[in-house]
N, CA, C and O atoms as a MOPAC input file, in Angstrom:
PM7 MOZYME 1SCF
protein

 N      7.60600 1    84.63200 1   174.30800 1
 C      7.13800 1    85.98600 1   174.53800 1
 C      5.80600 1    86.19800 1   173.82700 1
 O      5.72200 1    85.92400 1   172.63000 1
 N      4.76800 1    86.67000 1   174.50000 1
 C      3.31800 1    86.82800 1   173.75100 1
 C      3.79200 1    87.97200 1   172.62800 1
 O      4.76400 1    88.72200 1   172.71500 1
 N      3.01500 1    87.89900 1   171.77200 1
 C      2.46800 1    88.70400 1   170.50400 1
 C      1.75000 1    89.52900 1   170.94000 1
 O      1.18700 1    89.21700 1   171.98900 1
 N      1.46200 1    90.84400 1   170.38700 1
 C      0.17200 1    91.80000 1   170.02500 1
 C      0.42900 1    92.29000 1   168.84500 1
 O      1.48400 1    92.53700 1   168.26100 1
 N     -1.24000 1    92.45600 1   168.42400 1
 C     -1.77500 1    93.09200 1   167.43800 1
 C     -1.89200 1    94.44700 1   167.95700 1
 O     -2.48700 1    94.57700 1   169.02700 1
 N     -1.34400 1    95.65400 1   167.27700 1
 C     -2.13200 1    97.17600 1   167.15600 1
 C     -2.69000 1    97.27300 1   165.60900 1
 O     -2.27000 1    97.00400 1   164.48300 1
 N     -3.73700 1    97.74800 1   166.13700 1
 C     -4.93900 1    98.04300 1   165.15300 1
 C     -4.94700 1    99.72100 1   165.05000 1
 O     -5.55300 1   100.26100 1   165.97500 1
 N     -4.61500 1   100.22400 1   164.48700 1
 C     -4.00900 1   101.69800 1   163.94000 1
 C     -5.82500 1   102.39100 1   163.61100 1
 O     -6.33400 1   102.42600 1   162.49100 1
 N     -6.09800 1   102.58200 1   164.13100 1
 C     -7.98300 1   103.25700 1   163.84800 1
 C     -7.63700 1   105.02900 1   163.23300 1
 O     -6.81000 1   105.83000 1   163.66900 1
 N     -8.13100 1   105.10800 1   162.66400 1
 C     -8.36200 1   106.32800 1   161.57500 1
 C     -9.79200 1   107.13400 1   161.40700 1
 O    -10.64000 1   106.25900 1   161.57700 1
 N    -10.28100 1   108.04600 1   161.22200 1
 C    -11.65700 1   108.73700 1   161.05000 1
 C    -10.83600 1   109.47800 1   159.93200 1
 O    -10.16200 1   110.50800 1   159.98700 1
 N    -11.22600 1   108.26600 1   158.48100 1
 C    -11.04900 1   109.00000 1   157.05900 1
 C    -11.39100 1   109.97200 1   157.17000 1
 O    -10.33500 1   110.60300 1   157.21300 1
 N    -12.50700 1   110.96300 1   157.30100 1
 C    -13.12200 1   111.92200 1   156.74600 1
 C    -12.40800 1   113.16000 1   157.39300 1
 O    -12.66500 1   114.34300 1   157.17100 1
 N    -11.52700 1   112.68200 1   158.18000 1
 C    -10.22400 1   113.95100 1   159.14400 1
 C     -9.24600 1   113.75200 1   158.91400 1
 O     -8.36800 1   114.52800 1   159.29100 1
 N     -9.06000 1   113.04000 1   158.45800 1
 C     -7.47800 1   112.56200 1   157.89600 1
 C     -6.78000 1   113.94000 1   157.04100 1
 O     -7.66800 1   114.59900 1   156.49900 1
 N     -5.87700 1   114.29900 1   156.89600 1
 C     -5.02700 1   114.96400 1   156.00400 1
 C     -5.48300 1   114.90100 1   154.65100 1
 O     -5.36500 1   113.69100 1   154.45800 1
 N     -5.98300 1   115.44000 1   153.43600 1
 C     -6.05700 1   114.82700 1   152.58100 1
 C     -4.95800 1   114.54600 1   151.32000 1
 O     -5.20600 1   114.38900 1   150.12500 1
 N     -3.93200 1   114.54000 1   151.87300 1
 C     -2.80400 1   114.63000 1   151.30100 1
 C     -1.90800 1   113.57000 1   151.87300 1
 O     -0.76800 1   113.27100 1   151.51600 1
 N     -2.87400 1   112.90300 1   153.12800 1
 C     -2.03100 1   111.74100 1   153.31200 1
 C     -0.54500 1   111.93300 1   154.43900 1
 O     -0.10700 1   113.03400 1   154.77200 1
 N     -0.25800 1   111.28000 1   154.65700 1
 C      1.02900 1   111.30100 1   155.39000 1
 C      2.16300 1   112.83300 1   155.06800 1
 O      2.01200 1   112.83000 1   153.84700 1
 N      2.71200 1   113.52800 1   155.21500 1
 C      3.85300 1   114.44600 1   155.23400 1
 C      4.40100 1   113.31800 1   155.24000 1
 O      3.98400 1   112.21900 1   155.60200 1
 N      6.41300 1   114.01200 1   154.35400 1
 C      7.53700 1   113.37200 1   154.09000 1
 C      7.83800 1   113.44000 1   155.53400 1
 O      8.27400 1   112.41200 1   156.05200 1
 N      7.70500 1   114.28300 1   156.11800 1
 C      8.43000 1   114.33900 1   157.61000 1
 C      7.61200 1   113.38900 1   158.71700 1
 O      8.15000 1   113.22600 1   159.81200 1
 N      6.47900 1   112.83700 1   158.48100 1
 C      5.92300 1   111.83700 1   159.45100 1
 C      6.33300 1   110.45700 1   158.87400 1
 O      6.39400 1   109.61600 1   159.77000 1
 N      6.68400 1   109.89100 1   157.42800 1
 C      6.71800 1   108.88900 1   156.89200 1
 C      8.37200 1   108.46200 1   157.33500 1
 O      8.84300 1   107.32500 1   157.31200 1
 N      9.15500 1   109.87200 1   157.78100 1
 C     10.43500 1   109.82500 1   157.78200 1
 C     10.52800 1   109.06800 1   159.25600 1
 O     11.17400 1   108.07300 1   159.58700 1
 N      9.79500 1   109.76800 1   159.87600 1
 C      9.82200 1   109.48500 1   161.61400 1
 C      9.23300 1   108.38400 1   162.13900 1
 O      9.49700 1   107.85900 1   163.22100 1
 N      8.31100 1   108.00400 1   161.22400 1
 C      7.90600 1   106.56400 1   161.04300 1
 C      8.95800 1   105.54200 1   160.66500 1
 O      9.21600 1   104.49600 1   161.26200 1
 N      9.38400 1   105.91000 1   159.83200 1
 C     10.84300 1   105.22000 1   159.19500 1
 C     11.55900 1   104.35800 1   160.27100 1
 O     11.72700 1   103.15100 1   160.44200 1
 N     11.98400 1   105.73800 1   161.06000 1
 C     13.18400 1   105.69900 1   161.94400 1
 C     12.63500 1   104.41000 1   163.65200 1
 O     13.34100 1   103.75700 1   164.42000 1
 N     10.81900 1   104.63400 1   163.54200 1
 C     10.59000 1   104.15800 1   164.62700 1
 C     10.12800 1   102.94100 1   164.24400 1
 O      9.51400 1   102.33700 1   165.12300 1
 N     10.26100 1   102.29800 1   162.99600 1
 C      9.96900 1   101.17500 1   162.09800 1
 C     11.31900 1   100.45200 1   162.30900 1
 O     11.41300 1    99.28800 1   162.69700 1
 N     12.66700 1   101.51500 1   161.92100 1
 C     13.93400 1   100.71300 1   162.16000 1
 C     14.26100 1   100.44100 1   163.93900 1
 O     14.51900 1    99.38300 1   164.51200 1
 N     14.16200 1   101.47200 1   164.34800 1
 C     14.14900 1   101.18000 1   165.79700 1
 C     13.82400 1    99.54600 1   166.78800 1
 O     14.35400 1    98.71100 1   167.52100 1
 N     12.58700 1    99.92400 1   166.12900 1
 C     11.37000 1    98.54600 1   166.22900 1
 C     12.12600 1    97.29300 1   166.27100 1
 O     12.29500 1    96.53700 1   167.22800 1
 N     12.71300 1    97.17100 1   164.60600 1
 C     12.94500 1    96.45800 1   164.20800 1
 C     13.98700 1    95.73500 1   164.86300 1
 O     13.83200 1    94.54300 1   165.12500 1
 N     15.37300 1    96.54500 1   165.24400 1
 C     16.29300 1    96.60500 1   166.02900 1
 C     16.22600 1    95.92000 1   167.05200 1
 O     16.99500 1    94.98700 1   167.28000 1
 N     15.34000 1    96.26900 1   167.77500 1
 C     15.31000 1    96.22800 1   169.29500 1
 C     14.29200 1    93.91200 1   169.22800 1
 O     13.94400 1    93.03600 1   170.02000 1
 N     14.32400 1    94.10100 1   168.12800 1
 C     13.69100 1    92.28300 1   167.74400 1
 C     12.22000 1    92.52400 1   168.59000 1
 O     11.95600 1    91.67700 1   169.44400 1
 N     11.16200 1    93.75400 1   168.36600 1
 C     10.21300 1    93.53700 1   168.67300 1
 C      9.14700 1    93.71900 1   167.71700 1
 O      8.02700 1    93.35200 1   168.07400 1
 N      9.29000 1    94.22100 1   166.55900 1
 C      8.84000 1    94.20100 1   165.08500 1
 C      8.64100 1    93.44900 1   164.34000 1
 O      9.32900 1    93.46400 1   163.32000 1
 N      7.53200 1    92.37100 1   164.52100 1
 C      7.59400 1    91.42300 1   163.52500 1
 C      6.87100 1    91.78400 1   161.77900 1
 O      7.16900 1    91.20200 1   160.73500 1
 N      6.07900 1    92.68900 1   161.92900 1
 C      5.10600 1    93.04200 1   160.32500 1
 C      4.70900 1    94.14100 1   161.12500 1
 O      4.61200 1    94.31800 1   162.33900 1
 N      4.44000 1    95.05100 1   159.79600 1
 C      3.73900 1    96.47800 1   159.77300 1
 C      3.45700 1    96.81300 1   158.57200 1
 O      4.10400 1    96.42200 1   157.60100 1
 N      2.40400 1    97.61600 1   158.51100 1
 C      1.86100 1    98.02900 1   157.22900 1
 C      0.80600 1    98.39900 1   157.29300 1
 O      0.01200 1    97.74000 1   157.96400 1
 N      0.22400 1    99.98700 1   156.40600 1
 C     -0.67400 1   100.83800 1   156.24200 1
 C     -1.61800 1    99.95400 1   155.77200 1
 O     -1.31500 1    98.76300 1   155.82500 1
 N     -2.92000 1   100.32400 1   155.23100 1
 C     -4.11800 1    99.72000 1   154.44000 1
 C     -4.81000 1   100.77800 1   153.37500 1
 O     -5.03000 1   101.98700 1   153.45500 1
 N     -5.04500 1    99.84700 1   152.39500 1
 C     -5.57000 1   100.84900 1   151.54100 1
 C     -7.19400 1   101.67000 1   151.99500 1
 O     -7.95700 1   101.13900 1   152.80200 1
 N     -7.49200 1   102.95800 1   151.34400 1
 C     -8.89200 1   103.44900 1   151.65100 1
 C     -9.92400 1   102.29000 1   152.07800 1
 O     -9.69500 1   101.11600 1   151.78600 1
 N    -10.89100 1   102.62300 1   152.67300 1
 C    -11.77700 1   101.52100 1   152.76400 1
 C    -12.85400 1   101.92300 1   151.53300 1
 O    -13.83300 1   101.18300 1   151.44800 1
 N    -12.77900 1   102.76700 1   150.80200 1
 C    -13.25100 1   102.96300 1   149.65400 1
 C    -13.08700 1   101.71800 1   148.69300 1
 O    -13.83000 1   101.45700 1   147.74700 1
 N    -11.77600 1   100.85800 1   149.18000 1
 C    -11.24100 1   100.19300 1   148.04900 1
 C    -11.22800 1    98.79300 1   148.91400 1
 O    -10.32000 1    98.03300 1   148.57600 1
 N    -12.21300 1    98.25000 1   150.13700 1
 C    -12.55400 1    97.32500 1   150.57700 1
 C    -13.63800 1    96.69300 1   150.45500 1
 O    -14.41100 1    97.31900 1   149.73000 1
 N    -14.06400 1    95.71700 1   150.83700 1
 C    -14.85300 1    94.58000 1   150.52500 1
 C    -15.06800 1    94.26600 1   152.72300 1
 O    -14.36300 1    94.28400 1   153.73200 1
 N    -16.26400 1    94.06700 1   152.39100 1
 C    -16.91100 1    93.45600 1   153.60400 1
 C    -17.81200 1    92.09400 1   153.25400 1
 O    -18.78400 1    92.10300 1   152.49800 1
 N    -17.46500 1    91.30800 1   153.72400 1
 C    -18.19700 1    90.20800 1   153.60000 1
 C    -18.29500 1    89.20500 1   155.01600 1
 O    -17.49500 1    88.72600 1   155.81900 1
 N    -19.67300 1    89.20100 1   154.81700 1
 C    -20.84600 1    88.87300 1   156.22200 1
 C    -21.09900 1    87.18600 1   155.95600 1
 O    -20.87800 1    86.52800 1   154.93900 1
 N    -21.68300 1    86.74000 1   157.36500 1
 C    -22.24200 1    85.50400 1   157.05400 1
 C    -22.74800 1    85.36900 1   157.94100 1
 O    -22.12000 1    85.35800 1   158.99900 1
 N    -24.47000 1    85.16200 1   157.89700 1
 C    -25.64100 1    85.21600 1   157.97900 1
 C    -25.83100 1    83.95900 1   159.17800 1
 O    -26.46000 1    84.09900 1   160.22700 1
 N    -25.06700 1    82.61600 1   158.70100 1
 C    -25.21400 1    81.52600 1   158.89300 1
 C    -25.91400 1    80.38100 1   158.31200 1
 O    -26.45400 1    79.36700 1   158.75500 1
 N    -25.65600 1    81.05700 1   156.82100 1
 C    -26.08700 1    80.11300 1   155.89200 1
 C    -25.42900 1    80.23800 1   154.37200 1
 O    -25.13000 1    79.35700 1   153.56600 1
 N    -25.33600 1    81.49000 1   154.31200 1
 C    -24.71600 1    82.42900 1   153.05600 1
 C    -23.62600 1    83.25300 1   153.16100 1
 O    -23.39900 1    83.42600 1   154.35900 1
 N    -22.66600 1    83.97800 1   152.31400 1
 C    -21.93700 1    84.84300 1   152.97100 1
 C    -22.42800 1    85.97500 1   151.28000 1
 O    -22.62800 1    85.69100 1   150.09900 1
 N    -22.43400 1    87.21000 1   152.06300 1
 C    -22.88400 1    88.44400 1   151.22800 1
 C    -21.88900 1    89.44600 1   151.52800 1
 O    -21.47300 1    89.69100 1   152.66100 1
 N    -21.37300 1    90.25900 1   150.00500 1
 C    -20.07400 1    90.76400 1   150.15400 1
 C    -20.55100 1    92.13000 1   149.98200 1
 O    -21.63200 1    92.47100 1   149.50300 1
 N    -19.59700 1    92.88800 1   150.43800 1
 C    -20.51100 1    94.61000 1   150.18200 1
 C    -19.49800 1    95.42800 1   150.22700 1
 O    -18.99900 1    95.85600 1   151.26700 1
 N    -19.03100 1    95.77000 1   148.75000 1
 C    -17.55500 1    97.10300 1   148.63700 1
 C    -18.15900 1    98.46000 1   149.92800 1
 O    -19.18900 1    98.71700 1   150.55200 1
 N    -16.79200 1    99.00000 1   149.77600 1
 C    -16.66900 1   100.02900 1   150.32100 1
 C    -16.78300 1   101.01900 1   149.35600 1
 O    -17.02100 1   100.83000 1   148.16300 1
 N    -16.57200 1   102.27700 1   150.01600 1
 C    -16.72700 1   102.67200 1   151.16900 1
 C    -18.13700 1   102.66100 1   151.91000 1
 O    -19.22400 1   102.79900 1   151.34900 1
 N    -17.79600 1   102.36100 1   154.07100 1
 C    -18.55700 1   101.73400 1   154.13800 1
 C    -18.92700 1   102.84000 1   155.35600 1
 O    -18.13000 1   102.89800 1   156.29200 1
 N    -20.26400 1   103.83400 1   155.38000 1
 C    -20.98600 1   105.15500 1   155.05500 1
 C    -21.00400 1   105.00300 1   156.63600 1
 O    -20.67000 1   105.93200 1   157.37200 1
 N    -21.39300 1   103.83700 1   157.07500 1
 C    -21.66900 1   103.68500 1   158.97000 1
 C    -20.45400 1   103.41700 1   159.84400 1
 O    -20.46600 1   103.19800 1   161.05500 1
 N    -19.60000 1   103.46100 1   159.18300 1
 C    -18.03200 1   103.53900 1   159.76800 1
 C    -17.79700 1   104.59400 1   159.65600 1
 O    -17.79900 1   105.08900 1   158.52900 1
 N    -17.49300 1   105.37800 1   160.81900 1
 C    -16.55500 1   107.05200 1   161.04700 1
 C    -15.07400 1   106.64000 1   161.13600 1
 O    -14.34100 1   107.09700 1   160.25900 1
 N    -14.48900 1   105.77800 1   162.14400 1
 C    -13.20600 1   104.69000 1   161.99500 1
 C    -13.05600 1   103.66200 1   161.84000 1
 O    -13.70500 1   102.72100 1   162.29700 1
 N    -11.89700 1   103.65800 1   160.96000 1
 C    -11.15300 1   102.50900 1   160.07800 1
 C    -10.10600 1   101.76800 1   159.99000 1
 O     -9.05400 1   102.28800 1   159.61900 1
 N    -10.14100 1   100.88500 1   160.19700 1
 C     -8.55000 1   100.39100 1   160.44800 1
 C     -7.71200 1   100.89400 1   159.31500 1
 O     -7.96300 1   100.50900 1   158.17300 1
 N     -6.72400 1   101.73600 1   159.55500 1
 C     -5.78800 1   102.14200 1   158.83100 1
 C     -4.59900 1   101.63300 1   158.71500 1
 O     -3.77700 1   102.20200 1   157.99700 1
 N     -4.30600 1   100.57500 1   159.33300 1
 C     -2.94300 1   100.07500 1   159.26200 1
 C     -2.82300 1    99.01700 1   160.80300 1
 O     -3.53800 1    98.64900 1   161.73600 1
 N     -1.50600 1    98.87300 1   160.32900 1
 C     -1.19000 1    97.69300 1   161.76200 1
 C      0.00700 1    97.33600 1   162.16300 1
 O      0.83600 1    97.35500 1   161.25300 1
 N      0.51500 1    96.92600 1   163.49000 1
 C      1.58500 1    96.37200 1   163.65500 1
 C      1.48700 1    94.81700 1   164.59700 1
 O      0.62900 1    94.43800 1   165.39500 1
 N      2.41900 1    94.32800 1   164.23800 1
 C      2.68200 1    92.73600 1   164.88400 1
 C      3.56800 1    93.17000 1   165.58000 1
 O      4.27400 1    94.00700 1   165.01800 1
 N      3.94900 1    92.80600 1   167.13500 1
 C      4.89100 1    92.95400 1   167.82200 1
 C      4.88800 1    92.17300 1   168.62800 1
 O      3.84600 1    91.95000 1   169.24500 1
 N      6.34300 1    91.31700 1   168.96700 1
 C      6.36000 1    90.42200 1   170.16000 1
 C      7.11100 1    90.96200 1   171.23900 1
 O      8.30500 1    91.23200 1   171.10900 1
 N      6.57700 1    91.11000 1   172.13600 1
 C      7.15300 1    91.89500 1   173.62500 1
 C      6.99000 1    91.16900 1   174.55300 1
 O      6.22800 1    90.20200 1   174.57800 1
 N      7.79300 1    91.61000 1   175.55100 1
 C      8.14200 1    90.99900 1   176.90400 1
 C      7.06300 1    90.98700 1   177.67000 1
 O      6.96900 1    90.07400 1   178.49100 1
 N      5.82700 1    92.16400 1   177.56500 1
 C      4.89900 1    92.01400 1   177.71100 1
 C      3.91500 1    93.02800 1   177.98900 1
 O      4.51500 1    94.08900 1   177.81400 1
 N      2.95700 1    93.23000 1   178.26200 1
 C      1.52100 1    94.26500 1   177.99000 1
 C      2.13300 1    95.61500 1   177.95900 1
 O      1.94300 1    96.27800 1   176.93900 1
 N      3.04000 1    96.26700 1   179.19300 1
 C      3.34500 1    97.24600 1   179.47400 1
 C      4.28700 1    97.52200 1   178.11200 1
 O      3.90100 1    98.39700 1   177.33800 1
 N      5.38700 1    96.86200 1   177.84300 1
 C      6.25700 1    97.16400 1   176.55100 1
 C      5.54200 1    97.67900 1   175.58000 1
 O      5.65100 1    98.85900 1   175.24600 1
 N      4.45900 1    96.55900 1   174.83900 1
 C      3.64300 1    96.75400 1   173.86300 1
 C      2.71200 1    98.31000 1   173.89800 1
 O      2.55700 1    99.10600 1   172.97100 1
 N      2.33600 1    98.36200 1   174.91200 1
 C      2.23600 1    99.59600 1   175.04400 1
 C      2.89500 1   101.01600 1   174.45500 1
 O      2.71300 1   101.87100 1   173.58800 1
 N      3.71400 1   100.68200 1   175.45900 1
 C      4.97600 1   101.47100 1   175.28000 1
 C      5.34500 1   101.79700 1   173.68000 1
 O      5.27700 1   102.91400 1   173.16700 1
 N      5.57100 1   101.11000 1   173.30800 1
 C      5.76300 1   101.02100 1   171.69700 1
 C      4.30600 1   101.43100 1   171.15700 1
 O      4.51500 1   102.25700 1   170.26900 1
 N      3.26100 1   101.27500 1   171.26200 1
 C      1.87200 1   101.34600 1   170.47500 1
 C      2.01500 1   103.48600 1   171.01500 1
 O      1.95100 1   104.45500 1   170.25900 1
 N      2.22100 1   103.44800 1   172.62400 1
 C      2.13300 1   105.14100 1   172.24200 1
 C      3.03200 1   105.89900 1   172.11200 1
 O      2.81900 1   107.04700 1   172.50200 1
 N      4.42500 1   105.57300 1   171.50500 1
 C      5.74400 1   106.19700 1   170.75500 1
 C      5.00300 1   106.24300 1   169.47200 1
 O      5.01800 1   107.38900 1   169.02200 1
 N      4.21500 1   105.21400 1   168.55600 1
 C      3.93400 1   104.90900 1   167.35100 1
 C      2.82400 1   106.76400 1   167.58400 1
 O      3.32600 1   107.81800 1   167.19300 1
 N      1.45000 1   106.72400 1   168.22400 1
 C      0.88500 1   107.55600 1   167.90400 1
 C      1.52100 1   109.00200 1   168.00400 1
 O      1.00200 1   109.95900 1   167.43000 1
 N      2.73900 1   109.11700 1   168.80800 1
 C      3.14000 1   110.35700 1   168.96500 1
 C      3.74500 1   110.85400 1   168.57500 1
 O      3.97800 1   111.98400 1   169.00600 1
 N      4.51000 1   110.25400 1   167.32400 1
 C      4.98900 1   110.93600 1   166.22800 1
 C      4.32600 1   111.41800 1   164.86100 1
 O      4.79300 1   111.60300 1   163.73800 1
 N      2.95800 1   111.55600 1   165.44500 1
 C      2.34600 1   112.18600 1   164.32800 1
 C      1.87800 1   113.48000 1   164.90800 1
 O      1.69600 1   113.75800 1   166.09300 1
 N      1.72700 1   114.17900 1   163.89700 1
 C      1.08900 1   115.62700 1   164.67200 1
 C     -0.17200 1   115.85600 1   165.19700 1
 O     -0.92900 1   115.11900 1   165.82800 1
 N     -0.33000 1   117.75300 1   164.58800 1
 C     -1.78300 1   117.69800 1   165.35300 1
 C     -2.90600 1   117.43600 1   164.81200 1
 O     -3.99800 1   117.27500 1   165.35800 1
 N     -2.51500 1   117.37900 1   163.28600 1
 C     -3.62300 1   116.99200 1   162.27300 1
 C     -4.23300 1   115.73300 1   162.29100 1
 O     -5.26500 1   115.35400 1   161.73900 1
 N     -3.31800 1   115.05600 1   163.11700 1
 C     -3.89900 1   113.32700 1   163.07600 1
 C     -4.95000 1   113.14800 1   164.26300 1
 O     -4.78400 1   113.81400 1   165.28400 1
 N     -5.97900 1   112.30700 1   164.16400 1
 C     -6.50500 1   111.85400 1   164.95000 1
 C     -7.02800 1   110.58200 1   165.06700 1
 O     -8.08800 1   110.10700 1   164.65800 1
 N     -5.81200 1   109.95700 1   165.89400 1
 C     -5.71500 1   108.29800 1   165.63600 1
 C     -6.13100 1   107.99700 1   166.77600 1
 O     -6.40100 1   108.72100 1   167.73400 1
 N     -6.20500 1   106.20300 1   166.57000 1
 C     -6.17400 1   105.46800 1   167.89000 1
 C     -5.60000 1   104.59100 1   167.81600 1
 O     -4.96000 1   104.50100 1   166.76800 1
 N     -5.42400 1   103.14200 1   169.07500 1
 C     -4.76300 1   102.22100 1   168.35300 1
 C     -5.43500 1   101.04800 1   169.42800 1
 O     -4.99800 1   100.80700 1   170.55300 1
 N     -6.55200 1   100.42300 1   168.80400 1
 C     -6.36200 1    98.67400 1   169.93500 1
 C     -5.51400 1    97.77800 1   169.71400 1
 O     -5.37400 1    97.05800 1   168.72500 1
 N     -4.79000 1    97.85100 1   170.91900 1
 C     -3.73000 1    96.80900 1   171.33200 1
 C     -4.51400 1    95.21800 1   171.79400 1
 O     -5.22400 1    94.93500 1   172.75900 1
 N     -4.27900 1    94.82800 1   171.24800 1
 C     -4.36400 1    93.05200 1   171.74400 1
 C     -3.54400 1    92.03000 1   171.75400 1
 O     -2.80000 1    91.86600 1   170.78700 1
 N     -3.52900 1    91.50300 1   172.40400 1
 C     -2.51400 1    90.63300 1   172.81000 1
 C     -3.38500 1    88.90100 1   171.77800 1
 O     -4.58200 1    88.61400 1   171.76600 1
 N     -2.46200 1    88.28200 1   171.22300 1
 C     -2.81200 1    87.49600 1   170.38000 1
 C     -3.05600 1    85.96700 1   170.96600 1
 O     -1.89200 1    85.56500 1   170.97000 1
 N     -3.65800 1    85.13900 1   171.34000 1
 C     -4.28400 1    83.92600 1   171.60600 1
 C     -3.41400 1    83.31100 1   171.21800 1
 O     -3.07800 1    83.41300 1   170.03800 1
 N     -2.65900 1    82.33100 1   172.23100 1
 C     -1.80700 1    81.23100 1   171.77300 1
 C     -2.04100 1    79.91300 1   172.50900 1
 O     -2.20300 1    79.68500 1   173.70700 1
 N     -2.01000 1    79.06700 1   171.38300 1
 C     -2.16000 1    77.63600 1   171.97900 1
 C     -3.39100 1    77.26500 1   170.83600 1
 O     -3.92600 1    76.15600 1   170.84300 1

């Protein structure tokens, strides 16, 4: 069964600043165990600020590293899930249950990709 990556995209500067509610972390919970259940959940997990990241480039000769926060980024990868599904449409499926249990304060996105094998 192919893999995908969701890439959880964020615009820090709209975010909540208080971060997640108990009641979205809860409902997350439940669609984390769900996930899990159903054997299409392989890894998930938030990311810290990009305040508290590191970018590092390579030129093609050198590589040059450059903390965050990073001023020409409006969105950020905020998090992620691994999922192996039956296939594009499932993954889907699951990537927009994930955004719709957040409210109206959120304004997410999510690229889905399907992961290169062989």
């Amino acid at each position: 069964m192919p893999r995908y990556l969701s890439l959880v995209r964020v615009d820090e500067s709209a975010a909540p600043a208080a971060g997640p509610s108990a009641e979205l972390m809860q409902r997350m919970g439940e669609l984390i165990e769900e996930m899990t259940k159903a054997g299409v959940l392989l890894d998930t997990a938030g990311l810290t600020p990009s305040a508290e990241a590191a970018r590092i480039e390579w030129d093609g000769e050198k590589a040059s590293v450059t903390d965050g926060p990073f001023t020409e980024s409006k969105e950020v990868v905020g998090g992620y899930a691994l999922m192996q599904c039956k296939d594009r449409a499932e993954a889907l499926e699951w990537t927009q249950r994930f955004l719709k249990i957040h409210g109206p304060e959120w304004r997410l996105a999510c690229e889905l990709r399907e992961i290169a094998e062989g």
